[in-house]
N, C-alpha and C positions, 0 to 999 in steps of 0.2 A: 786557135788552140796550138799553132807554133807545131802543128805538123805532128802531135800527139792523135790517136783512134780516139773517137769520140765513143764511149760504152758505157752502160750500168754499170757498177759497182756494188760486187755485193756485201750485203754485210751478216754475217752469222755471228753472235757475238755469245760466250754462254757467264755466265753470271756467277752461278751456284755450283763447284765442283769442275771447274772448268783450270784451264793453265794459260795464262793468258798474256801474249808476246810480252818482251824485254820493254820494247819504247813506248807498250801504254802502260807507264806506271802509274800514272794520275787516273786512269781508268779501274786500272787493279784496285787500286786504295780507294775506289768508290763503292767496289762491290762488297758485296756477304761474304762472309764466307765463312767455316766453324767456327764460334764463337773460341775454341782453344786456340785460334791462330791469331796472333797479332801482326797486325799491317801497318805497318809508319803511316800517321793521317790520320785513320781511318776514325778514331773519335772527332777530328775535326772537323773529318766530310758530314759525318753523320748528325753534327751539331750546324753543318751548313745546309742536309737535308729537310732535317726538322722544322724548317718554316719555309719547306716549299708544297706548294700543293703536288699531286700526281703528274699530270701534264709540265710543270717546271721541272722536274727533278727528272721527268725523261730525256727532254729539252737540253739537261744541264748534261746526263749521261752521251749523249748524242756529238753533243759540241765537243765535249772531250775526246770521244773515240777520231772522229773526222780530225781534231786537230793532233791526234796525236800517230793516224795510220802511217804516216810518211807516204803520202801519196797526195800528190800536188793535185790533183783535176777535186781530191774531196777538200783538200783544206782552203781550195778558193771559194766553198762555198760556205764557210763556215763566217761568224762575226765575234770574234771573242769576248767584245766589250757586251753582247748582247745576246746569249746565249738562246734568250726565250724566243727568239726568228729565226735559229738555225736549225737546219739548213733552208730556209724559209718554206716549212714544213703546216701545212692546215691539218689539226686536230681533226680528223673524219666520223673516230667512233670509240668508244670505251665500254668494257667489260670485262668482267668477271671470270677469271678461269682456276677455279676449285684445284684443278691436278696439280697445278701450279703455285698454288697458295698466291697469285699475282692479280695484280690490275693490270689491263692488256690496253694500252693505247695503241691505237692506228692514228697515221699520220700520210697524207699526199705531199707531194712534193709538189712545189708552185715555185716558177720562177718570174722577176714581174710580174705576179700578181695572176700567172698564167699557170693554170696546172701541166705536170709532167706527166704525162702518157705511160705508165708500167713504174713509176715511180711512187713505190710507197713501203712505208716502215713501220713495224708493230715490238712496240717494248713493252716489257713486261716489268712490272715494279712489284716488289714483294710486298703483299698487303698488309703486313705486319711493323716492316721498319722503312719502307720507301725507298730501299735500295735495288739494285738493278739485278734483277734474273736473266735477262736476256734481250737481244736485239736481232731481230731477221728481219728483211727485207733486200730492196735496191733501191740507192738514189744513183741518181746521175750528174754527169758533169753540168756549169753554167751553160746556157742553151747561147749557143756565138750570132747566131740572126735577129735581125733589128725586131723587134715587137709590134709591129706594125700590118696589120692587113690591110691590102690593097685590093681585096673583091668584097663584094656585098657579101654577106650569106647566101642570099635569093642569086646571084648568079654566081656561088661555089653549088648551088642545088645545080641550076639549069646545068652547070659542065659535069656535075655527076649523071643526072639522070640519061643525058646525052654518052655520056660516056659509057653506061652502061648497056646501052642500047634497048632499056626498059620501055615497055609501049603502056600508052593507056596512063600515063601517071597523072591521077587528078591532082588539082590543086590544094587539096587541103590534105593531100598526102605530105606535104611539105613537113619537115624534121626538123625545128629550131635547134641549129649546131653549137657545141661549147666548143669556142676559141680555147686550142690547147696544142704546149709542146710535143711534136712525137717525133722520137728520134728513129732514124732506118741506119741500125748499127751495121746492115751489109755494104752497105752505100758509105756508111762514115758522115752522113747528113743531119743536122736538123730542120725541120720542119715547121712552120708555124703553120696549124694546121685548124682548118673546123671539125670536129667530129661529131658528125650526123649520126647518132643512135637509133636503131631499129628501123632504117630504114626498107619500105617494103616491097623490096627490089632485092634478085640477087646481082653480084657481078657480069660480067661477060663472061661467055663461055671457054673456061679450061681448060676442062678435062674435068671437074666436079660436075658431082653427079646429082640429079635433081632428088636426093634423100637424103645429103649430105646435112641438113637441119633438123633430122630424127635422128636420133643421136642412139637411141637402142639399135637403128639401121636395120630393122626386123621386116616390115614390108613398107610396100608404099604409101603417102602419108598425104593428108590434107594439109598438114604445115607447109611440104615441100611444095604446093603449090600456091602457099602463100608465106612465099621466105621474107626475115628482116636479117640485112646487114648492118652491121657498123663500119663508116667510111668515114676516112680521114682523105681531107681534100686542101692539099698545098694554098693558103688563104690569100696566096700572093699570085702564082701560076694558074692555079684552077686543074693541080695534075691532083687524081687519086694515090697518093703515095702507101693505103696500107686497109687491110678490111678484115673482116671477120665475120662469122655468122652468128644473130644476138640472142637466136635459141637454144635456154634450158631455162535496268529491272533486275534480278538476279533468274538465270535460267538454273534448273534443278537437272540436272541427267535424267535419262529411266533405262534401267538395264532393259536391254531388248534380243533377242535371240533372231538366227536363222539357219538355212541349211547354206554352206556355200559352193562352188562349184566343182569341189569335188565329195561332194554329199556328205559333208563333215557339218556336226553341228558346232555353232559358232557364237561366242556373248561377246556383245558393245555396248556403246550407250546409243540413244536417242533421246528426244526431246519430246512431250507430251504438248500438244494443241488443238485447238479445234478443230481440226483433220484426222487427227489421232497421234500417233506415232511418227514422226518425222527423223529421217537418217540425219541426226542433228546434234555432233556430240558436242557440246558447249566447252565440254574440260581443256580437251583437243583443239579447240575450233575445226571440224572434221565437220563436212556437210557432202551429200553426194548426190548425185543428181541422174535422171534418164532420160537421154537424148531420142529415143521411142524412133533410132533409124531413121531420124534426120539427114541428110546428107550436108554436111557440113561445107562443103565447096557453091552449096546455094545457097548462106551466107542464113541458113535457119534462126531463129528470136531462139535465145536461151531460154531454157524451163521457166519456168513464173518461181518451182520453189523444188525443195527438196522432195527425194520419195519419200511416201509418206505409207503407213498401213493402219489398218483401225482398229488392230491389238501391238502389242508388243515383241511377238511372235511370226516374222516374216514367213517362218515355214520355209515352203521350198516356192515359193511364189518368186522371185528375185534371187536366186545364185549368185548371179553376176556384181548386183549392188552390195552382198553380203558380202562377198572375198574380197569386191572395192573399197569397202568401209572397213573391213577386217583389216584388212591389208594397212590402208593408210594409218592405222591404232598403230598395228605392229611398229611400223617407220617412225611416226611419231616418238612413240615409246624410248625405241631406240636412240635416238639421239636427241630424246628428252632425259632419260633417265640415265643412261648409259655415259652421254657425253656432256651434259647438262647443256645442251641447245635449244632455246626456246623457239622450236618448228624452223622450217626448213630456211626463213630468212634469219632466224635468229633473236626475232623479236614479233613473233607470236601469232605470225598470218598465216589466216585462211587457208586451209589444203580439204580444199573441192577435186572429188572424182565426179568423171562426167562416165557411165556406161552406157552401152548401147549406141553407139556412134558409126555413120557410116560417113564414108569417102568418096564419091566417085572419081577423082582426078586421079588417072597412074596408076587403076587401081580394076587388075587381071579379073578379079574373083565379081561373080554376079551379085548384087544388094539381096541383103543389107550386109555383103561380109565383108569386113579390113580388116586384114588379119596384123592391129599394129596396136602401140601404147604409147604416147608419149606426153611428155612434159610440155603444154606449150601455153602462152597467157597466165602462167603461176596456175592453171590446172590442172590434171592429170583426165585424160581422156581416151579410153577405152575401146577400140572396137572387138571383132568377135569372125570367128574363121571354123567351118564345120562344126556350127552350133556348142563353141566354146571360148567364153570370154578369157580377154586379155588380164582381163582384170584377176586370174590367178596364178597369174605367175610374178613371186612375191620378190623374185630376185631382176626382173626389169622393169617392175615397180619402183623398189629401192635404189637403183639403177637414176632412171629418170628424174626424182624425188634430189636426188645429191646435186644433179644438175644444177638443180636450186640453192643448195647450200655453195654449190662452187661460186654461183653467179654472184651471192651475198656475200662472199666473202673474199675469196682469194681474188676471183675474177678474171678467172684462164680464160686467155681469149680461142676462140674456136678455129685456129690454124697451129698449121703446121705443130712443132712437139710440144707449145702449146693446149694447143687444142687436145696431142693425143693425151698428155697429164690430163686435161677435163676430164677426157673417154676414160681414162684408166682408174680416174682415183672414184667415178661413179659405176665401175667394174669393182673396184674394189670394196665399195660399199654394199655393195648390189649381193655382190658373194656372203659378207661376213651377216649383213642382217637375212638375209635366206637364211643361211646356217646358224644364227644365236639363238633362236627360239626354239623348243621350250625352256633349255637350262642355263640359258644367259650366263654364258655360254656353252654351249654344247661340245663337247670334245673333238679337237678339232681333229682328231685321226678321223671322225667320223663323217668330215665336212663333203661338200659335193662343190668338184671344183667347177664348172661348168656354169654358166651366163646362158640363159635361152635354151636348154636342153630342146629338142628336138624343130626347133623352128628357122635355122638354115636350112639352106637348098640340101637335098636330100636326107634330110631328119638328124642332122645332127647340132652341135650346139652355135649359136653367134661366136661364143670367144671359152678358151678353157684356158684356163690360169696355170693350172700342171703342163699343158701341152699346147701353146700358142700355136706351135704349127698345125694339129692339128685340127686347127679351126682358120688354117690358112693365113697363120698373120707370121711374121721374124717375130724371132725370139732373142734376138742377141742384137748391137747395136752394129757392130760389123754387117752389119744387111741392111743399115738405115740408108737413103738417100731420098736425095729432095723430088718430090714427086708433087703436081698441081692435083691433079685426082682427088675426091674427099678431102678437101681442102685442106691437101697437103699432107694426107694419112692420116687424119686424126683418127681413125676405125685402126686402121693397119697395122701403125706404129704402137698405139698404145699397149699389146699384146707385150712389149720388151717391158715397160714399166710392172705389168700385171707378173710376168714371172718374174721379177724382185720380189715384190711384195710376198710371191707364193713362198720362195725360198726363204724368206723372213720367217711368216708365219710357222711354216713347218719345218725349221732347222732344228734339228735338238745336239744336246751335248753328248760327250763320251758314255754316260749313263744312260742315255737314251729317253733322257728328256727334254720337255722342249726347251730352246734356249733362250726362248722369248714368250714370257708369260702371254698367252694369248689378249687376255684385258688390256696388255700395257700396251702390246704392239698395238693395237686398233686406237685406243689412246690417243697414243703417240703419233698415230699417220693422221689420226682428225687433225691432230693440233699443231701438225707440219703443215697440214692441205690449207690450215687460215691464215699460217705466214704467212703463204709465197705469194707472189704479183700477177699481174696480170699475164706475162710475158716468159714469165718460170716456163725451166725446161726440166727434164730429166736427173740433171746434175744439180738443178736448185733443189730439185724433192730432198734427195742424197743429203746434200749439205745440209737444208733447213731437219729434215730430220736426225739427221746424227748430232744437231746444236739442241735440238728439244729433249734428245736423250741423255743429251751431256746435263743438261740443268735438270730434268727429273730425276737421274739416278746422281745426283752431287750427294748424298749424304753416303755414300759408299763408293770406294772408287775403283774398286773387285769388280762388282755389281756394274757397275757403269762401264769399266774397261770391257767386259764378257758381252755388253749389251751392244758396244758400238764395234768390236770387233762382228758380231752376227749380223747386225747391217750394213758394215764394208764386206762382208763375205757375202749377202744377196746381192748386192749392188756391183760388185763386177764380177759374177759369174756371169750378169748379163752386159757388160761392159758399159757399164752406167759410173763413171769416176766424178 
């Protein structure tokens, strides 16, 4: 690399309503823009559009930007005469995004044939004429090390497993690794690395702390004594060079009723069978289950089936399964209807609550109580602390629940800042769907900023988004430093992203309103949080969302100036540039 830093590269590119550097002029003349504006070209791009499918015409968008950034580590990766392999990008996933009027290609980065580690690209095509809305992501430079592995898999395992000083590892715990780029931008390195997913082992010991994989971080957890890492292991060396933690017929409905645990009555669906009444909502795919105080660390058979009852009328029989099936509708809803998300992977899986769950590992409180909730196996699982379940508290349900949307999507890894974006942007989910019901939404003078109300150490909240510190986290980034601990703050840090977003939310104008429609902000942070990469920090949120504001608010550029002005004014009051 001739003595150049080997780094991502990011790219924010906005399409619609955007000003767009001097030396991409061949990129300018590709895009939209009001049809009263004429662009030199631009009927000629668009008759060179015209017979390309989606996936080409991003392809073609791409190879232009790269060959035209002035920036030599992107344009060596570019092929001119061959646009539809630059920058030898694998098509991942395609979809539909309404706010956007666009088709959203995802795109990995592979080099040799090897994928890139935090390298990936999501553009948006306008679904109308096939022109370019937007580009966010990062690729990276050509990867400089030979492509060549010189260890097995099975002994890049045995130097992990040894490495981490894990005991007991059976044999058929073994991880088949994908062979993959991953660059360590501190070191200035690449890597030819295997990357062993979920493996069920944590690292060696830190300074991380054994809860560091329940990510609500409310009490102690049966996950945390059955942790999966993701490890990347030098496929030449046999050194660990980077890890992370890998936790977050036609059926008819029948509306069914019950009381939930705060003696509220409450209507969903279930499913009618020869049991009777099954927590089984088909529409949703929503099923929930009772763990009848199991202890979950004796490695218990899951239920055979759903709760079931022999009217339609739970009553007050089940509390806890009511506010769990409740709950999960509400979330559902929410970024079903709201953000048009089909369920939390995005393409339409199963969200099983498990209630009634007990723990004994790490776990102070006598059976059957864990006073915890978390996200883990894609189920939500419930325990229960002075004869009241976890399952109604509907803001670290949503919480936990987002985990899942991050893991499908953007794919924040669970270190360092990071990890805290995961914590933060499932803080910030966690908040706005607590507070959107019943008037989707609810005025947000009237919101409750507070995550976990009364379930830190002496009754007060996990995290408050008005007052980080008063939930013991920095609020500003001048207090950031690199710490092993929670793998790296991910609890800690995140508190600095969450007061942006409060200041977002609640900023208003000289009139004293707000200056950010609440709808659009919440919007707008889903539809930043699917850009970014695995590897996004604080300053990519900033950037990928003020590129999504620039292309949603393009039909006005008052409206759009007033908007990205309100989110550089959150963004470094907490010194997030």
């Amino acid at each position: 690399m001739g003595g150049v830093m080997r780094s991502f590269k990011n790219i924010n590119v906005a399409g619609r309503g955007s000003d767009i550097e001097p030396n991409q002029v061949r990129l300018r003349n590709m895009m939209r823009f009001d049809q009263a504006v004429t662009v030199p070209g631009l009927e000629a791009v668009h008759r060179r559009l015209d017979g390309l499918s989606d996936e080409s015409a991003s392809r073609l968008f791409l190879q232009t930007y790269l060959e035209d950034s002035g920036d030599d580590s992107l344009q060596e990766i570019t092929a001119p005469l061959r646009p539809e392999l630059v920058p030898d990008l694998l098509l991942s996933s395609v979809s539909d995004q309404p706010a956007l009027n666009s088709h959203s290609l995802a795109f990995q980065q592979s080099a040799r044939n090897i994928p890139v580690f935090g390298a990936r690209v999501v553009v948006d095509i306008d679904a109308d004429h096939r022109t370019l809305v937007s580009i966010n992501g990062k690729v990276a430079p050509v990867p400089d090390a030979p492509p060549i592995a010189t260890l097995s898999p099975a002994v890049a395992w045995d130097r992990l497993v040894h490495w981490s000083n894990a005991k007991n590892v059976l044999p058929d715990a073994f991880v088949p690794p994908v062979l993959t780029w991953f660059l360590d931008e501190e070191k200035d390195v690449w890597h030819l690395a295997y990357h062993f997913a979920a493996a069920p082992f944590p690292p060696p010991d830190e300074g991380h702390d054994d809860e560091t994989s329940a990510h609500a971080c409310i009490r102690p957890s049966f996950r945390a004594s059955r942790p999966e890492f993701d490890f990347f292991v030098d496929a030449k060396s046999g050194e660990v060079v980077f890890w992370f933690s890998s936790t977050p017929g036609l059926d008819v409905p029948t509306p069914m009723s019950g009381i939930d645990c705060f003696n509220c009555a409450q209507q969903f669906y279930g499913l009618a069978g020869q049991a009777g009444y099954s927590l089984v909502d088909p529409i949703r795919n929503i099923e929930t289950y009772d763990y009848n105080f199991q202890d979950m660390d004796l490695n218990p058979p899951f239920p055979k089936g759903p709760i079931s009852n022999a009217t339609v009328d739970l009553a007050a029989s089940s509390p806890q399964a009511v506010s769990a099936h409740y709950h999960a509708t509400l979330v559902f809803d929410f970024y079903n209807n709201e953000l048009k998300r089909n369920g939390i992977d995005g393409k339409g899986m199963k969200l099983v609550s498990v209630v009634n769950v007990y723990s004994s590992g790490n776990n102070p409180l006598p059976a059957p109580q864990w006073g915890n909730a978390v996200f883990w196996q894609n189920r939500m699982w419930y325990g229960q602390e002075s004869g009241q379940s976890f399952a109604k508290y509907l803001d670290v349900i949503a919480h936990e629940l987002t985990h899942g949307v991050t893991g499908s999507s953007a794919g924040l890894v669970y270190r360092n800042l990071p990890g805290a974006l995961n914590e933060s942007f499932s803080d910030i989910f966690g908040i706005v769907i607590a507070n959107w019901f019943p008037q989707r939404p609810n005025a947000i003078s009237g919101w409750t900023w507070e995550i976990g109300s009364g379930l830190a150490a002496g009754g007060g909240p996990i995290r408050n988004f008005a007052d980080p510190a008063a939930a013991g986290q920095p609020d500003h980034m001048n207090q950031y430093k690199k710490i092993t601990q929670d793998n790296g703050g991910v609890h800690i840090y995140s508190g600095i992203h969450n007061k942006a977003v409060y200041k977002l939310l609640t900023a208003v104008d000289a009139n004293g309103n707000l200056s950010f429609p609440t709808r659009e902000a919440v919007l707008l942070l889903y539809v930043a949080l699917t850009r970014l990469t695995p590897m996004s920090d604080f300053s990519d949120s900033r950037r990928t969302l003020e590129n999504v504001a620039t292309v949603y608010y393009g039909y006005d550029p008052v409206v759009r100036a007033a908007r990205l002005a309100t989110i550089g004014s959150a963004f470094d009051s907490v010194g997030i540039h």
